[in-house]
C-alpha positions, 0 to 999 in steps of 0.5 A: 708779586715781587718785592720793589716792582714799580707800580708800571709794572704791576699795572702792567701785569695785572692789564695783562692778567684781565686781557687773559682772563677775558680770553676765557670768558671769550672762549665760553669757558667761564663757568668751567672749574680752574681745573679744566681750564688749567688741563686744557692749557697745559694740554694744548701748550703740549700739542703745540710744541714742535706741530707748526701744523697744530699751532696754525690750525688753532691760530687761525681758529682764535683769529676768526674768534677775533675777527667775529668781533668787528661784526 
């Protein structure tokens, strides 16, 4: 953490930190090695990139993972 950030700021980025982690334990991938989960991210941050298609296929994925929330 830098030097001189203000305590908003790091309560901040620690809440975001837990919310991302959350999404991996929502994901069901809370036991998985750091490893994988880090080559999935990267892996998926590639297929993404300039496949508005790919991109659309997974939000709508994570979107319905969401909505099953409110059932």
């Amino acid at each position: 953490m830098a030097k001189g950030m203000s305590t908003e700021a790091r309560k901040k980025d620690t809440r975001e930190k837990i919310e991302l982690g959350g999404l991996i334990v929502k994901a069901g991938l809370r036991y998985e090695k750091r490893a994988l989960l880090l080559g999935l991210l990267i892996e998926a941050g590639k297929r993404i990139k300039g496949d508005e298609a790919e991109r659309a296929r997974l939000t709508t994925i994570g979107a319905e993972a969401f909505g099953n929330d409110r059932e």
